[in-house]
N, C-alpha and C positions, 0 to 999 in steps of 0.2 A: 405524402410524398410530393407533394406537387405545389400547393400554390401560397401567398404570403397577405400582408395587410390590404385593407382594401376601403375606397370608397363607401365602396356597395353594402359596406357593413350594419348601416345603417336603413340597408330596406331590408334585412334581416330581422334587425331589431323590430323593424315593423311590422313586418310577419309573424314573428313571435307572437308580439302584443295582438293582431290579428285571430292568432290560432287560438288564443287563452281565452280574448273577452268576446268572440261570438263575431266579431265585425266582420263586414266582409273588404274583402282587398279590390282594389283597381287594376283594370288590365294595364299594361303597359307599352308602349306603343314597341313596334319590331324593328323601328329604323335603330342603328346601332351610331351612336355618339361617337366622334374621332377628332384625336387631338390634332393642334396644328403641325400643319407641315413645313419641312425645309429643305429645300434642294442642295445638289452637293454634298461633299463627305462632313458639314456638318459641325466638327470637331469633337474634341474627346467628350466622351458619357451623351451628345446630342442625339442619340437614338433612345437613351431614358426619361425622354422630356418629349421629343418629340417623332411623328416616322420621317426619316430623313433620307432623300434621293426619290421623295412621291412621285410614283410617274403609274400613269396606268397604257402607257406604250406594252403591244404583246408582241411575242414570239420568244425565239432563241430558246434554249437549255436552261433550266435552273438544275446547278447538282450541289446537294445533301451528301456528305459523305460522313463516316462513322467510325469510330473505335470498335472492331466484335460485331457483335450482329445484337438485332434488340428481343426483347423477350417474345416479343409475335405483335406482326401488324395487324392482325384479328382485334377490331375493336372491342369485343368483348370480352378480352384473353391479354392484356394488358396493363400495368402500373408503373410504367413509367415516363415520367412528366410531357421529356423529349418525344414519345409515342402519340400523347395524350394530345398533344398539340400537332403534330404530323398530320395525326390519323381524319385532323379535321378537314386534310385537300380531300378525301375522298368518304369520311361519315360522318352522315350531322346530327348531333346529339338535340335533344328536346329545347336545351340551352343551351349557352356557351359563353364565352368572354371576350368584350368590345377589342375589336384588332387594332389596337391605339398602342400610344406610348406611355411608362410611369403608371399614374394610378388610372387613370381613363381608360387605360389595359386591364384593372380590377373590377371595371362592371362587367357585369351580368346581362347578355341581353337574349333575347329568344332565339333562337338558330331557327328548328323543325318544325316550333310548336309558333301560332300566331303570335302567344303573347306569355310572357309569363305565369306560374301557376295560380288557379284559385283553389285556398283550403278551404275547406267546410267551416262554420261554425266552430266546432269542437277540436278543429285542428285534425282529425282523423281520415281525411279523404281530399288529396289533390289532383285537381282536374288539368287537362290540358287538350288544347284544340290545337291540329298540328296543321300546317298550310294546306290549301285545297291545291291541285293539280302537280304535285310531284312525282316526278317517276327514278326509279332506277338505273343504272346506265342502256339496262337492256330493253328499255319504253317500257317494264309493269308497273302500273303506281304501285307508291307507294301508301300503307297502309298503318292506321294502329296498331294495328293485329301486330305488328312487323315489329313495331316498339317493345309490345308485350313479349315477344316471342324472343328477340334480342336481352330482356333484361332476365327471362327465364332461363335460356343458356348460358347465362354468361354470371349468374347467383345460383343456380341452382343444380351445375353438372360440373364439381370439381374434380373429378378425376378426368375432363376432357376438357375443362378449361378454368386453371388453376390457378393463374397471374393474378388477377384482377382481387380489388375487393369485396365485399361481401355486407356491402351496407344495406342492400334490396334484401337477402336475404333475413338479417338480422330486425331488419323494419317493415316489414310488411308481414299484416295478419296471416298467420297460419291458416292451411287447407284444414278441412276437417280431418282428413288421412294426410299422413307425409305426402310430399310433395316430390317425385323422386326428378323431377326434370324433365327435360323433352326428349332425349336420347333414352332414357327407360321409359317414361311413360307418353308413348307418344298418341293417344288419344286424350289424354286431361290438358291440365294446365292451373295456375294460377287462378283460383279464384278471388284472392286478392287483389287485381289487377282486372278491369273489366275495358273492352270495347264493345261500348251501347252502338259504335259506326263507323264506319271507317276513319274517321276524323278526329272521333274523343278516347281520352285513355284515362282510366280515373285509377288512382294508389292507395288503398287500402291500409293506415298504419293501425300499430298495435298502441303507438303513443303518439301525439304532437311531437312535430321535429320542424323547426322552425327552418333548419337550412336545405329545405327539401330541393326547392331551387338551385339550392348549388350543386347536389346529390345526381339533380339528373343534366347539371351539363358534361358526365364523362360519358365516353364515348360507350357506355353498356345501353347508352337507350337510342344510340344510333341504329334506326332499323337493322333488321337482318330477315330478310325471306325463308321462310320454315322450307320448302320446298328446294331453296339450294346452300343449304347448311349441311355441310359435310363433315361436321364433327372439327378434329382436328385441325384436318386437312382444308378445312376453309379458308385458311389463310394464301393458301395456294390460291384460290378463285374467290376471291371479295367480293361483294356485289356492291360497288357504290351510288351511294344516295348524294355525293360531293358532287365538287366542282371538274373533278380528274377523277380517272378512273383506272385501272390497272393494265395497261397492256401484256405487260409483262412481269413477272418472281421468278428467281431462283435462290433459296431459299441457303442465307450464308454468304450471297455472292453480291449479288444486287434487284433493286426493284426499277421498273421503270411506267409512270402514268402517264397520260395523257389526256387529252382534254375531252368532261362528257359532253357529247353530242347531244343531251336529252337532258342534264341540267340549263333550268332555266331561270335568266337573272336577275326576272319579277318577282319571284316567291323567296328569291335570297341578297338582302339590302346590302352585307358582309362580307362577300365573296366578288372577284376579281375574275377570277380564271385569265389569266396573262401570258405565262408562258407555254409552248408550243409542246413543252418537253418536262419534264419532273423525272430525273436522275437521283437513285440513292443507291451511292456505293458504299458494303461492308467489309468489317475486316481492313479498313485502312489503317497502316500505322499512326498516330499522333503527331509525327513531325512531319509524315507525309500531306496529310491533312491541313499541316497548318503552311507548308508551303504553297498550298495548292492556295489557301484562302489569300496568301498574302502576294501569289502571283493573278489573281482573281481564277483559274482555273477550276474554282468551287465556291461557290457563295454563301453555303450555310454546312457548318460544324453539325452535324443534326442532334449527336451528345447533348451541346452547348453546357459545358464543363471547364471551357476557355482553353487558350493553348498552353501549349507545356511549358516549365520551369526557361528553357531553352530558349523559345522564343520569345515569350514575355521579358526576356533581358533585352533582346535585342530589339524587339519595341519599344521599351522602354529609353532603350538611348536613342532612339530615333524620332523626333518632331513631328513628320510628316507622317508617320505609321502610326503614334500613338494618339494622331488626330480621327483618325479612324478608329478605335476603343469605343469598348462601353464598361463601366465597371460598377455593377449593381449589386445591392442584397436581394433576394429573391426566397425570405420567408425559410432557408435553408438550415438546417442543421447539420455540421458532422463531430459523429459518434464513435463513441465505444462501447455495443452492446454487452452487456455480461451476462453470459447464459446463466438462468438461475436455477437451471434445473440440471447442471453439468458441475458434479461433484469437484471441488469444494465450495462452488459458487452458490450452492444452495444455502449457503452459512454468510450473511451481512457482512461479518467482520472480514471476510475474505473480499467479498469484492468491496470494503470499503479500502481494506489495502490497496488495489488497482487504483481506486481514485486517485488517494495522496500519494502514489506513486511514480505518476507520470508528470512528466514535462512539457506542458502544451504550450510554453514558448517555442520550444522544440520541435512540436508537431506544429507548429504554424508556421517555420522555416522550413519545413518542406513541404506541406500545402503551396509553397510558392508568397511566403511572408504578410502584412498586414493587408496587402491588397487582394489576399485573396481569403482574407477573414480576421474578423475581428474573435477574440481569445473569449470562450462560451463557459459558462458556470450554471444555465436554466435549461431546460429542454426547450421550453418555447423561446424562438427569436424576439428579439428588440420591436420587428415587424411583425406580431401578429397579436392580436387584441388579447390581452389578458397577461399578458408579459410583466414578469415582475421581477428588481432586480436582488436577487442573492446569492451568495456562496458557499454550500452546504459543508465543502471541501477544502477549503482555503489553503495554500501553499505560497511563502513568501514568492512576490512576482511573477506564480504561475509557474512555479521550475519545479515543484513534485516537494516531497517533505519524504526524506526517505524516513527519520525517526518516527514521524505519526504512521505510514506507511507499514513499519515490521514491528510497531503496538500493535496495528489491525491484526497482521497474520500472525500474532504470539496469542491477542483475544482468540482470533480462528481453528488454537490450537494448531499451526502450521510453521514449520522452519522453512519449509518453501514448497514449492508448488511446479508444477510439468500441465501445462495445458497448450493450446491451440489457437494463434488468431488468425482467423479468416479473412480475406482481400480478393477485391477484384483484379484480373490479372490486366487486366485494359488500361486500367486506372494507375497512372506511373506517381500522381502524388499521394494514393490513398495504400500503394504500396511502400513508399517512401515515409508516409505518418506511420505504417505500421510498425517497420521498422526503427522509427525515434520511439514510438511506444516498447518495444520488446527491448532495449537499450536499456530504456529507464526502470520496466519492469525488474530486469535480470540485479541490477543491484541491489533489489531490497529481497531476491530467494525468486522469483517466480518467472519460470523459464519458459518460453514461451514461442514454439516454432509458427512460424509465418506460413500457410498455405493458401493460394491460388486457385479463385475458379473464373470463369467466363460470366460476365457480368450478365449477359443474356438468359443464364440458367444459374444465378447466382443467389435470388429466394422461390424460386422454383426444387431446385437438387440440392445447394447446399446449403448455405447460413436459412433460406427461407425453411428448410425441413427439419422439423425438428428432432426426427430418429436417428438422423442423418448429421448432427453435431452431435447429437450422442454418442452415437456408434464410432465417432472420428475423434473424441475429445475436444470438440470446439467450443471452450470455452466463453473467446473474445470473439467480437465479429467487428470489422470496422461495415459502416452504414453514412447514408446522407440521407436525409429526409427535407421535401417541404411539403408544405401543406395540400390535403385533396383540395380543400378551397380551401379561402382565407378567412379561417374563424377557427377559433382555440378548439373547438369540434374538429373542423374540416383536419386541427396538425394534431389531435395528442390521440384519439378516439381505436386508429386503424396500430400503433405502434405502443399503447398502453395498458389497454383493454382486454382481458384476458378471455375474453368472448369473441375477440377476433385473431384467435390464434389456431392456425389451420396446419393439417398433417406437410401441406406443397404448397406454393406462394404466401406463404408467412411471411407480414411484416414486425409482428411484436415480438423481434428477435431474443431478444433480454426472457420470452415466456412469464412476463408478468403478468399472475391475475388474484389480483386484488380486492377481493370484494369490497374494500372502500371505494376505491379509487372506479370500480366499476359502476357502483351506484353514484357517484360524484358527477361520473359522465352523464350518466342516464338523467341526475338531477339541472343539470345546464343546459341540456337537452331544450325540456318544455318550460325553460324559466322563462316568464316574459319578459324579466328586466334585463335590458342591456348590460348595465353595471355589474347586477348580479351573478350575471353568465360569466364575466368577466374575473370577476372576484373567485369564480368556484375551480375555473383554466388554471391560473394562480397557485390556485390551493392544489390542486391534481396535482400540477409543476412541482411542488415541494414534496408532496407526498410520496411523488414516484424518485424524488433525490433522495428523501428518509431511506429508502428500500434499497439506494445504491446500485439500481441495476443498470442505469446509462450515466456515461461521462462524457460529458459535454466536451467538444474539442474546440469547433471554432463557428461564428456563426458565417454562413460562407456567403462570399461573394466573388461571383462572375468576370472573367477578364475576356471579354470578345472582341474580335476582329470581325472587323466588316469591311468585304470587299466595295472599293469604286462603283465596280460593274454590277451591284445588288440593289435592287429597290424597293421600298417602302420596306425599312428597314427600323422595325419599331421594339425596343427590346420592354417586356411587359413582367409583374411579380406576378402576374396570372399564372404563369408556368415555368415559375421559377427564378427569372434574371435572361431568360432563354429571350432570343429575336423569336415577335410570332410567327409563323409556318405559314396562315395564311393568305398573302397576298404577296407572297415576295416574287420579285420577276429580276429582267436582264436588260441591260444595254447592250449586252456582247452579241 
């Protein structure tokens, strides 16, 4: 879901080759590399390149405002990009990614931990030393234990905390007994996971996983104190290990932080802390939103999904506005999942009709036209290693083939079809794609009502649960994905993988599982060649197109505004096309 091509790809590749042949790795130093700066609005896409309006002048209000509310600021209890990148003013993950512009926004640098990780020999156990004298907002240090105990809740109690993925769970060695989590068993723990001291945390795997580094810069390995984790309810009272800390939640309404007292700016090379104030408002309208950025009364879109159809015209004829732009790929994909376990889509030929069905000329004019994506036939984007170009589908110009189209559904044994597609209700172009899709569907038999949920509870309660498109007939699901990180792992693994398909926060909407396609994963995994990893993303790409369960729409890109009054304003493929979260401050 989250992030795109990257630099850093190649100290991956070195880690690989590290975990296979026994060598051992170099620490890496923790100061964090940043691109050049430029003062002033910069001019159009000059935040893709560089952070522009640098200032480390502090105080005044920074406010984030939003479409809906987000799935939970609980860094453990989350997946989505815009959060992932949030969550980092107030939790610091093991890792994380350089707060720069372009691809210097795609390394990897230490956040928590001194230095990045060292594998074992065999690839089977990565260490990490996390900084000496951290504390909490409330003065307790902070601890390993705290690491451990953050990735234990947040992998292994999903009926309390459901969002997030489940790559710690599915990669680290088994307990000798199941492991029921920290809310049932609260005297065990993880013995895959060891703190020799308060400082080291070492990861137990069942295989080499070369992208381990990238794995634990989300925010599940951001401490969390066992002693004030209240389930749920935590998200009410955070404990931040950040730069800010939570003053205030009301949950649906708005958040408001402010600055910790007890972070400190020697253990953290990366962090700013600048303004006086950290404002996020929910449940804002779209157009409200985008007036507020374009009168500077809010600085950062926190979605960052760009503005609507609406005002993207009116930027567009305006010089002096669209100097202020940024317009990036950001490793994105938007889809059409096909549920394959929601009758008649369990049968190829049916949803190979949906493919040559649709018109994703169509669905790109209301996406908001080429600037906000280019027309998709791969799973994997242009931007992320492994990317190969073909069209499994092909329809003259992209306009849908209704004749190959009602071949499929006469093979499917079907004159037509009554299913379901699901949309976020925030989202005014991903409800408007829908609707070009259900258009194009209807003339080749396959009728198909549009239903709305809250983007916030969106693979939590609906398209993510899979009883729950049953029980409703939810066929189609529209979805956008970028990459966890930036490697053919990091985008197809959480959305392909039929081993990461869960009862609540489902991301492998389509319910593909594959047992090729799952061992294909597993084999790219601990391949040491870069190339070869490569080559096998590629092959997944086509295999999961053979089975027809996603239809590529468009590969997306970003239309942002950026306020005057906003500074150090660096837009990264780190999280998506998204401006980073954090370091941004005010003039006002």
């Amino acid at each position: 879901m989250r992030r795109s091509r990257t630099v850093a790809l190649t100290a991956a590749a070195a880690a690989a080759v590290l975990v296979v042949t026994g060598c051992s790795s170099s620490s890496k130093s923790g100061d964090a590399s940043s691109s050049s700066t430029s003062g002033g609005g910069g001019g159009a896409n000059a935040a893709t390149k560089n952070i522009v309006n640098a200032s480390d002048k502090k105080g005044g209000t920074v406010t984030f405002e939003m479409k809906g509310t987000p799935d939970s600021l609980d860094p453990g209890n989350t997946y989505y990009a815009y959060i992932y990148n949030f969550s980092r003013l107030y939790a610091r993950p093991l890792t994380t990614f350089n707060p720069a512009a372009g691809e210097e926004g795609n390394k990897l640098v230490p956040d928590l931990a001194e230095s990045m990780g060292q594998p074992s020999a065999d690839g089977l156990t990565w260490t990490y030393k996390i900084r000496k004298g951290l504390k909490y907002d409330d003065g307790t240090p902070i601890t390993s234990k705290d690491v451990k105990y953050a990735v234990e809740r947040s992998n292994f109690a999903p009926d309390v905390n459901s969002n997030g993925p489940t790559y710690f769970h599915d990669l680290l060695v088994d307990n000798d007994t199941p492991y029921a989590g920290p809310y049932k068993d609260k005297a065990g723990g993880l013995n895959s996971i060891e703190t020799p001291d308060d400082t080291t945390i070492v990861f137990h795997l069942k295989h080499p996983f070369a992208d381990f580094d990238y794995l634990v810069s989300a925010p599940q390995t951001a401490p969390v104190p066992q002693a004030k984790d209240t389930g749920a309810d935590y998200v009410k009272h955070i404990v931040s290990s950040g730069s800010f800390k939570f003053e205030s939640y009301e949950d649906g309404k708005q958040a408001v932080l402010v600055p910790n007292t007890n972070w400190d700016a020697s253990t953290d090379p990366i962090r700013k802390q600048l303004p006086e104030k950290i404002l996020l408002k929910m449940n804002i309208d779209q157009a409200t939103i985008d007036k507020d950025l374009l009168a500077g009364n809010a600085q950062v879109d926190l979605v960052g999904g760009g503005v609507d159809p609406q005002t993207q015209a009116q930027i567009l004829q305006n010089p002096k506005l669209k100097a202020s732009t940024d317009n990036a790929y950001g490793g994105r994909l938007v889809y059409l999942a096909i549920n394959s376990k929601v009758a008649p889509f369990d049968n190829v030929d049916c949803r190979k009709a949906v493919q040559f069905a649709i018109d994703k000329v169509s669905v790109q004019t209301a996406e908001g036209g080429p600037i906000r994506g280019q027309i998709a036939n791969t799973v994997l984007p242009p931007d992320i290693p492994g990317h190969q170009d073909f069209n499994q589908y092909e329809t003259k110009d992209n306009k849908g083939d209704e004749a190959k189209a009602k071949d499929a559904l006469k093979a499917c044994g079907k004159d037509s079809i009554n299913t379901v597609i699901s949309a976020r209700t925030e989202r005014a172009t991903e409800v408007a794609a829908a609707t070009s899709i259900q258009a194009a569907l209807k003339k080749v038999g396959i009728n198909a009502e549009i239903q709305q949920y809250p983007q916030g509870k969106y693979l939590t309660d609906s398209a993510g649960a899979p009883q729950f498109t049953q029980d409703h007939n939810i066929g189609l699901m529209m979805m956008q994905w970028g990459a966890d990180w930036p490697t053919g792992y990091g985008f197809l693994q959480q959305i392909v993988d039929g081993r990461a398909i869960k009862p609540s926060g489902n991301s492998n909407l389509s319910q593909l599982d594959d047992p090729a396609v799952n061992k294909m994963i597993d084999d790219a995994a601990v391949n040491p060649d870069k190339a070869a990893r490569e080559k096998i993303y590629g092959d997944i790409d086509k295999k999961v197109m053979d089975q027809a369960v996603i239809v590529p729409l468009t590969y997306f890109k970003v239309f942002l505004y950026r306020p005057d009054n906003a500074t150090n304003i660096a837009s990264t493929p780190a999280f998506s096309g998204e401006y980073d979260y954090l370091n941004i401050g005010t003039t006002k």
